[in-house]
N, C-alpha and C positions, 0 to 999 in steps of 0.2 A: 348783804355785805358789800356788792358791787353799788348800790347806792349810796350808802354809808360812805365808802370811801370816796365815790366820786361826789360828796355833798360836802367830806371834809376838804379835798383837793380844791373844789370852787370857793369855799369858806379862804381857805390860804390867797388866793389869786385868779383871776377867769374864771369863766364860764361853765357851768357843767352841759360839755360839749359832746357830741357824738364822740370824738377821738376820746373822750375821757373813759366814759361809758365801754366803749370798744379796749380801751388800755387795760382796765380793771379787768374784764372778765376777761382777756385772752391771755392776759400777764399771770390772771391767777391759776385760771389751768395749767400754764405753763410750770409753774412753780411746783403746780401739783404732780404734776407729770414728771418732771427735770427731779425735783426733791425726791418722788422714790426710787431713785437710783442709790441713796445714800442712808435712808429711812431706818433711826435704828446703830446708826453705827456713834459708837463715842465720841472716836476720833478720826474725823475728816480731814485729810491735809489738804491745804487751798494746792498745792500742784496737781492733788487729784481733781477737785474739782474742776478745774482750768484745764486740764486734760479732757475732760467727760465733755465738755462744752465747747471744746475748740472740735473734739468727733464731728458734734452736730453742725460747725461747717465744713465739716468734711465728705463731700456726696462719694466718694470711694469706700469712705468705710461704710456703707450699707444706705438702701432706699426704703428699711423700712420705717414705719413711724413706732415711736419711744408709748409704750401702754402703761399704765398704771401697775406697779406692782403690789398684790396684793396678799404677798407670804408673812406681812410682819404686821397686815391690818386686823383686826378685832373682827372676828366674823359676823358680828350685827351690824357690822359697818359696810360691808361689801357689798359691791356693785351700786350701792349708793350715792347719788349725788355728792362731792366733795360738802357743799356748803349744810347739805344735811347732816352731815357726820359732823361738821364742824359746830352748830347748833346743838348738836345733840353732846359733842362733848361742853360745850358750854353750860349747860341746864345742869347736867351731871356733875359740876366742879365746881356751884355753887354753894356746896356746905362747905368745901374745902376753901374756897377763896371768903373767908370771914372777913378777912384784913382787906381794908378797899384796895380797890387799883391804884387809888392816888400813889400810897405809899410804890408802886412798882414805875409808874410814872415819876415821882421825885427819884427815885431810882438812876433813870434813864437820864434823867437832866445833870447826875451828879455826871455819870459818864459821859455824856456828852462833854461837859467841862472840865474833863482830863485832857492833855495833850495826845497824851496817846493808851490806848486802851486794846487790852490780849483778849483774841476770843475766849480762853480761861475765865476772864476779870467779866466776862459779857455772860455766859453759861451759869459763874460763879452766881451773881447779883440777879441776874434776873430768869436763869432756866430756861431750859431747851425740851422741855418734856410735852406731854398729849392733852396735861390740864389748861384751861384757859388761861390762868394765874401764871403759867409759866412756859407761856407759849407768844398769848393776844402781844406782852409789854414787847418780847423778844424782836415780835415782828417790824415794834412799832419803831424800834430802836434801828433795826436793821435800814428802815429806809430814811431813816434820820442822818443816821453814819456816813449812809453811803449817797448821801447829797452830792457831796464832793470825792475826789477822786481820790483814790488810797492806794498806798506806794506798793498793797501785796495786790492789785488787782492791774489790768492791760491800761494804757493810756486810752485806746482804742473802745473802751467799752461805756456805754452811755449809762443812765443812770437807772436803770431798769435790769439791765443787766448784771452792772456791779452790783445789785438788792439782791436779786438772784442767786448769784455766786457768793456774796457773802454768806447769805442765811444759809447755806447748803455747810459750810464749812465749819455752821456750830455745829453740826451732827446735831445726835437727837429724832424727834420728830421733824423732821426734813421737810416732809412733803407740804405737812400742815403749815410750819413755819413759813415757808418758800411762797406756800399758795398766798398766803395774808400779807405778806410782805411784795409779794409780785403783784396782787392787786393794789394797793395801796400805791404802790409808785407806777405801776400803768395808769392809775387815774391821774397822778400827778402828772405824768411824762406826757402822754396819750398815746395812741397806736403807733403812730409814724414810728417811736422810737425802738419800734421791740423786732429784734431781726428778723427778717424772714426765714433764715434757715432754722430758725427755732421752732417758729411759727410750721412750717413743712413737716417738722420732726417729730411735731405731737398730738396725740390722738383728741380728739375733741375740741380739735379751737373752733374748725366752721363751724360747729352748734356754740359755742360762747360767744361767736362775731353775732351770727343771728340773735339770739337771746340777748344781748346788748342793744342791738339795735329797736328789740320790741322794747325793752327796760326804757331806752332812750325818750321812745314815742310816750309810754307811758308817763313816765316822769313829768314830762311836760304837759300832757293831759290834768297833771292831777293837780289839788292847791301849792302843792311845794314845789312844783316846779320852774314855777317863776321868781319866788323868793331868792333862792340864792343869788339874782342877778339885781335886786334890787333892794342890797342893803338888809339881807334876812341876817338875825344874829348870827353869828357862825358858830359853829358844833361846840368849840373850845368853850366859847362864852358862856353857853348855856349848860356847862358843866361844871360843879363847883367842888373841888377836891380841899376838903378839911383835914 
């Protein structure tokens, strides 16, 4: 996933950079992490979320770091690598998602070309749920949205963050959503942009910086590594939605 996304990110603009690589996967633990806080629930009000997130700059209210929770995960899923479980629910949703993605992609471009759009109108159309069909579009939407800066979210918060705090406020599968959405705009953004105090707050990033950084070496080792920087078709292109 952390390739994928940073192969779509350099496809949009730049290089697929260590910051990118390093975005991806610490943005998406984070997401992982940050989302089961709210995992499960229908309704999320963005003051809650924005409250949950302002804590973790708050070193008064506790030093320890935010763990996985793991009371509302599927017990084959446990202790499981995130991206395992997420592979794994992809394989499994495969007879359920008959109807291509395009259609949930045209989806996402109708909303996008609203002026303005309710997380209702976003859960409505394209779902918040553990299947891929109704999760993968959600994600893709969330960091679409929150490109730009949105009047229910801080001025203050960069764009990795509002992806974050958005997708948390669809409810639903939180974590899941959060993790694919966090890495998708970590790639875009890259490291610099994702706080530290979040970063301090959650269990597993120094194994996601490391494992990025081998991803990284690898990448470029391999034949595709050098393509993205010179003119490889980029992911969109060579996907053709009928």
């Amino acid at each position: 996933m952390a390739v994928t996304a940073v192969r779509a990110a350099a496809a949009a603009g730049g290089p697929a950079s260590l910051s990118r690589f390093r975005g991806a996967l610490v943005a998406g633990v984070l997401g992982d992490c940050i989302g089961g806080e709210f995992e499960g629930a229908e309704e999320v009000p963005m003051e809650s979320v924005l409250q949950h997130l302002s804590s973790l700059d708050d070193e008064t209210k506790g030093t320890g770091q935010l763990e996985k929770n793991t009371l509302n995960t599927p017990a084959p899923f446990r202790k499981r690598p995130k991206y395992v479980y997420i592979f794994n629910v992809c394989f499994c949703s495969l007879k359920e998602a008959e109807k291509p993605f395009c259609e949930r992609l045209h989806r996402i471009r109708d909303l996008m070309d609203r002026s303005k759009v309710s997380i209702e109108e976003v859960i409505s159309e394209l779902g918040n749920g553990i299947a891929a069909l109704h999760s993968v579009p959600t994600a893709i939407f969330c960091v679409l949205h929150c490109l730009q800066p949105r009047e229910c979210l801080p001025e203050s918060y960069g764009g990795v963050e509002r992806t974050i705090a958005y997708s948390l406020a669809l409810g639903g599968d939180t974590d899941t959503i959060a993790c694919m959405a966090g890495a998708i705009a970590g790639a875009h953004y890259g490291i610099e942009t994702i706080p530290q105090s979040w970063i301090r707050c959650c269990e597993g990033v120094e194994d996601a910086d490391q494992y990025a950084e081998r991803l990284y070496k690898l990448y470029h080792q391999s034949p595709l590594g050098g393509k993205g920087e010179t003119g490889e078709q980029s992911v969109m292109d060579q996907s053709h939605c009928h």
